[in-house]
Backbone as a ProteinNet text record, in pm:
[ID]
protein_1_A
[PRIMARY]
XXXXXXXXXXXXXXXXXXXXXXXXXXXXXXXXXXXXXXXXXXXXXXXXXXXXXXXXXXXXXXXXXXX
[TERTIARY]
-1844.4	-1781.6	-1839.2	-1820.9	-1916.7	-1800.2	-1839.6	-1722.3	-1769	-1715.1	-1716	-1633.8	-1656.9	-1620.7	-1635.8	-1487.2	-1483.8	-1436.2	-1462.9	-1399.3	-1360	-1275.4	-1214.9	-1148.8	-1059.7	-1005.7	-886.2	-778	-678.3	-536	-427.1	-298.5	-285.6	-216.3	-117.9	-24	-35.8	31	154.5	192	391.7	386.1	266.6	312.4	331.7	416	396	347.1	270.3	178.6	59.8	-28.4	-190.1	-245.4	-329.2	-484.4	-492.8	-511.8	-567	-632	-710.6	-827.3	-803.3	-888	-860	-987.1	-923.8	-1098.3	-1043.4	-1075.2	-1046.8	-1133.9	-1146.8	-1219.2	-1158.6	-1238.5	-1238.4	-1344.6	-1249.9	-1427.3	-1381.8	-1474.6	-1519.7	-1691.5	-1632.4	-1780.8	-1927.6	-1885.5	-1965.1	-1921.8	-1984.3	-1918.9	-1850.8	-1878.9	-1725.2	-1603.7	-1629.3	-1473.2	-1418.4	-1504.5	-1475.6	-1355.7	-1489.2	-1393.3	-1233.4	-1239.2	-1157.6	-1040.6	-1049.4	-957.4	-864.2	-981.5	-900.1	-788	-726.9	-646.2	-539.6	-562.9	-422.9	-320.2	-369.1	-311	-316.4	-416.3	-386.9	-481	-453.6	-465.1	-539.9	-582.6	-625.6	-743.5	-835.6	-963.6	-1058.3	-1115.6	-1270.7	-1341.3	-1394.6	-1471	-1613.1	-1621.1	-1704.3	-1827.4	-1757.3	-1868.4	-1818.8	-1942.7	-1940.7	-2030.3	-1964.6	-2005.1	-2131.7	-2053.6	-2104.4	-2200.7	-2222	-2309.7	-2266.1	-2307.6	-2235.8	-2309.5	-2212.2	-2233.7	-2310.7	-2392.5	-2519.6	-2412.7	-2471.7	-2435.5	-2392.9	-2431.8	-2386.3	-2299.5	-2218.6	-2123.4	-2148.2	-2298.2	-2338.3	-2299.9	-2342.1	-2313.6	-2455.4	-2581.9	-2704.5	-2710.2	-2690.6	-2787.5	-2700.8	-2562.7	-2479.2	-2496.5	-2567.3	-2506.8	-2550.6	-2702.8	-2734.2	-2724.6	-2599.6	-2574	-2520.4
7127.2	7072	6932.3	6908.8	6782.1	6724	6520.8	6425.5	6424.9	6397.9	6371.7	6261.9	6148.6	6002	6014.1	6033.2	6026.4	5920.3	5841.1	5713.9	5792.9	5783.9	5864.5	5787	5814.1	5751.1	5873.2	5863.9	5997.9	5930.3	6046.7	6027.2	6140.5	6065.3	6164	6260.4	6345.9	6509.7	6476.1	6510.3	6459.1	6367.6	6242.7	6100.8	6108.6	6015	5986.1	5838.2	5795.2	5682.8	5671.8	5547.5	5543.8	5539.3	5586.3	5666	5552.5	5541.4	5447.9	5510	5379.4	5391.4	5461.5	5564.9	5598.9	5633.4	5623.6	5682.3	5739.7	5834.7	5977.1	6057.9	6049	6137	6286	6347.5	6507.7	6554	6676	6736.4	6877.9	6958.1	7092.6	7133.1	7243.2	7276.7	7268.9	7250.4	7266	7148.3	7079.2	6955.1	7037.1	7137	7191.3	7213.5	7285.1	7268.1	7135.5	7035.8	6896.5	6857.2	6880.8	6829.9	6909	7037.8	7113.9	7067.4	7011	6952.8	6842.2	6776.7	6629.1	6664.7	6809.1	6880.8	6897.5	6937.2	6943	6806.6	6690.2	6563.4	6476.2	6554.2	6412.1	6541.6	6478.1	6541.6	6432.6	6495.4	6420.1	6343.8	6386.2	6302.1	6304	6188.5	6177.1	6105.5	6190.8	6083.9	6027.3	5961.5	5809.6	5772.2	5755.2	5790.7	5912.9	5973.1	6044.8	5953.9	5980.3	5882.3	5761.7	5709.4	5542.7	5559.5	5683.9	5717	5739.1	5649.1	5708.5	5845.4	5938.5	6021.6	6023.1	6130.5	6096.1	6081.1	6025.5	6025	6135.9	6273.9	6324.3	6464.7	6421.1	6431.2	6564.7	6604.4	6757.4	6785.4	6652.7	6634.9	6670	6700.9	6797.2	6710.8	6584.5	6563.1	6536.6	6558.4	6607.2	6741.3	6836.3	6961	7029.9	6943.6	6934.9	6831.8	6756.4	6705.1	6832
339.6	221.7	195.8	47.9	31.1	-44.8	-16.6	-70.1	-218.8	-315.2	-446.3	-488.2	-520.9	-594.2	-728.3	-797.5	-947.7	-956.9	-1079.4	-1141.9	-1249.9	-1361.5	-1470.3	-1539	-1657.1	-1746.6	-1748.1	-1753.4	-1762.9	-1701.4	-1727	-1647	-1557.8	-1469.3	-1386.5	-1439.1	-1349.4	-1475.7	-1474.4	-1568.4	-1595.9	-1684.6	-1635.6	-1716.5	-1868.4	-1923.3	-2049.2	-2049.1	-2184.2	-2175.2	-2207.9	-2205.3	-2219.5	-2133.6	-2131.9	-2002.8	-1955.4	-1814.9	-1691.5	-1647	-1583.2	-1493.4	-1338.4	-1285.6	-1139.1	-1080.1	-976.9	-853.3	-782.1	-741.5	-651.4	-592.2	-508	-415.1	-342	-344.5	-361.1	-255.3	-241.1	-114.1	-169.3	-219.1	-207.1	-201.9	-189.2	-155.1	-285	-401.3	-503.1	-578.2	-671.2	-801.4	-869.9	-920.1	-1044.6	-995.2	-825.7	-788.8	-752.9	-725.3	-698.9	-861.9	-915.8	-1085.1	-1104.5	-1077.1	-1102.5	-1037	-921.3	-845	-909.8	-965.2	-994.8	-1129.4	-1193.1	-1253.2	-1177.2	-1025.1	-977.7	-987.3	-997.2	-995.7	-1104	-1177.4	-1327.4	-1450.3	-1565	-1704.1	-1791	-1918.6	-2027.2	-1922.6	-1866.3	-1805.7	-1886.3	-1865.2	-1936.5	-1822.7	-1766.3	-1599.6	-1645.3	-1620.3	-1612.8	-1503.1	-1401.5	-1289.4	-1195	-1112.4	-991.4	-904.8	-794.6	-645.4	-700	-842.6	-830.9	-935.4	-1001.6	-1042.9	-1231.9	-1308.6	-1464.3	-1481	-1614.6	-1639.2	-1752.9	-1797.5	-1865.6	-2059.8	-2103.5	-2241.1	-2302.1	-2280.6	-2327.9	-2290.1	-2172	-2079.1	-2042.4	-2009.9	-1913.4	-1750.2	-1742.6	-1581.4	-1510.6	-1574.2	-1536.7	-1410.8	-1391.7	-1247.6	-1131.6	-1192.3	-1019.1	-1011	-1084.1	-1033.5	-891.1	-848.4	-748.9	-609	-637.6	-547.6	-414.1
[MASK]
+++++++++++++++++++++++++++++++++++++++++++++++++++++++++++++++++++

């Protein structure tokens, strides 16, 4: 299993309110289930960086998919 470092913009599921900032780290075995994860605990995301890393402009994700 591999670590995954998201930085994101989103809430915690339940909340009512405006989107904050979070970092969360995740381990599965692939990046989409990494992402998929960060759903069990928060909603409305727009992630920003992975492990330190911004996401490309036009939010594919192409060069984590081989992390």
């Amino acid at each position: 299993m591999k670590k995954y470092t998201f930085t994101f913009i989103g809430v915690k599921n339940g909340s009512i309110g405006k989107r904050q900032k979070f970092t969360v780290t995740t381990e599965a075995n692939n990046f989409d289930d990494a992402k998929l994860k960060l759903y069990d605990t928060h909603e409305h995301i727009h992630i920003l960086k992975v492990n330190g890393k911004e996401v490309d402009k036009n939010y594919t994700f192409s060069e984590f998919k081989n992390l």
